[in-house]
C-alpha positions in Angstrom: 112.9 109.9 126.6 109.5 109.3 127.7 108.0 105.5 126.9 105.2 105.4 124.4 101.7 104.3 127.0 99.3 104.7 124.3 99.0 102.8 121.5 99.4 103.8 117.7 96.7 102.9 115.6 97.1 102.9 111.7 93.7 102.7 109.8 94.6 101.3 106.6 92.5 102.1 103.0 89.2 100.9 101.7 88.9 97.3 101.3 92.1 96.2 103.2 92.3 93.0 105.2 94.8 91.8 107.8 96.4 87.9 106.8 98.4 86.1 109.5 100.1 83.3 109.1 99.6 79.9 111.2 101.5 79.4 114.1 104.6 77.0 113.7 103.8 73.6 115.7 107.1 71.2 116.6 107.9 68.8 118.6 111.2 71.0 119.0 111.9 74.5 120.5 112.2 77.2 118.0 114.3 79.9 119.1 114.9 83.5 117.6 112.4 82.8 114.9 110.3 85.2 116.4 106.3 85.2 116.1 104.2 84.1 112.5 104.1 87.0 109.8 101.2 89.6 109.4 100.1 91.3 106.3 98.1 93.8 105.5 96.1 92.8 102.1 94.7 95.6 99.7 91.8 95.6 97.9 94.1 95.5 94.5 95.9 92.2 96.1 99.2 94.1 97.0 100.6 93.0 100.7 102.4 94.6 102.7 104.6 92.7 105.9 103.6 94.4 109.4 105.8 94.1 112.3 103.3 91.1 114.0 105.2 91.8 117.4 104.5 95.0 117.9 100.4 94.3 117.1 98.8 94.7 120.3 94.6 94.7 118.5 93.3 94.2 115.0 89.7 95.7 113.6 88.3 94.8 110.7 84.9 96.5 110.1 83.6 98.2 107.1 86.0 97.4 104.7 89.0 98.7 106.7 91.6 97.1 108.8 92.6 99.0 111.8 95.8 97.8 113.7 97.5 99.0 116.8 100.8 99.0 117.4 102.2 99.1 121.4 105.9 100.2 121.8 105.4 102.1 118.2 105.6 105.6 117.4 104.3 107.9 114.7 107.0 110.2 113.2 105.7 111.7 110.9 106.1 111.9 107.2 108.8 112.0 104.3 108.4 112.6 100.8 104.9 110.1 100.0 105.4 107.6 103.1 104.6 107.6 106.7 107.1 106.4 109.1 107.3 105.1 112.6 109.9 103.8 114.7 109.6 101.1 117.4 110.3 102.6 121.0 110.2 99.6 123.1 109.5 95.6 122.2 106.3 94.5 123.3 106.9 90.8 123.4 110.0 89.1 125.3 113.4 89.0 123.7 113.1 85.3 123.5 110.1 85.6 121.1 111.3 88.1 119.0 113.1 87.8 115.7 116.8 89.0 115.5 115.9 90.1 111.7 112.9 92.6 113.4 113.4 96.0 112.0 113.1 99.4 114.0 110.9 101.2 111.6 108.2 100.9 109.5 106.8 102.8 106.4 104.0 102.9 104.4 102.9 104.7 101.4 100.4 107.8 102.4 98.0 106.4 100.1 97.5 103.0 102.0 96.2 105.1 105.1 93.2 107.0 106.1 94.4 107.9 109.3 96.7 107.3 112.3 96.0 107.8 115.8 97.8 107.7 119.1 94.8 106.5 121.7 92.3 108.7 120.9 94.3 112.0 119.2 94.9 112.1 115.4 98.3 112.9 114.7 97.6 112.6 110.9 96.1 113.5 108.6 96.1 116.8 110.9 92.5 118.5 111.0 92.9 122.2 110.6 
């Protein structure tokens, strides 16, 4: 199987944000706690966890938040939810979570669009 180059990028809704937490300062090594948690805020308050090692840019800009994922891939959709599933880690091993999970979904309604560089794989313009 090929390795995903170009990057997915998920435009989330109207009025979305992206929330991160701070990063975790001590005087001792943290290992396998993997990197601070990312959210995705809606404009109703709902938020939704985003795998923050996979994030390679985020956009904010007229009320939307556009991410982009490296080492992620768009597969398409079942029932109401868009999945993807992560092809190759972007960060070290040392700096990821062992609790990381190898696919993401989210609700067709929470996205506008989703791209892979510059192609839009969905929703698909006839």
């Amino acid at each position: 199987m090929s390795e995903t180059t170009e990057a997915t990028v998920v435009e989330f809704a109207l009025g979305t944000t992206i929330e991160r937490e701070p990063e975790a300062r001590s005087a001792l090594p943290i290992v396998g706690n993997g990197p601070p948690g990312t959210w995705v805020r809606f404009a109703d308050g709902t938020r939704v966890p985003l795998p923050t090692d996979q994030i390679v840019d985020v956009v904010e800009r007229d009320g939307f938040a556009t991410v982009s994922f490296g080492g992620m891939r768009f597969t398409g959709i079942e029932g109401t939810r868009l999945h993807f599933v992560r092809e190759r880690d972007v960060w070290p091993e040392a700096d990821l979570s062992p609790e990381r999970r190898n696919r993401m979904t989210l609700e067709r309604s929470m996205v506008t669009c989703v791209r892979v560089g510059s192609r839009r794989v969905w929703p698909v313009l006839h």
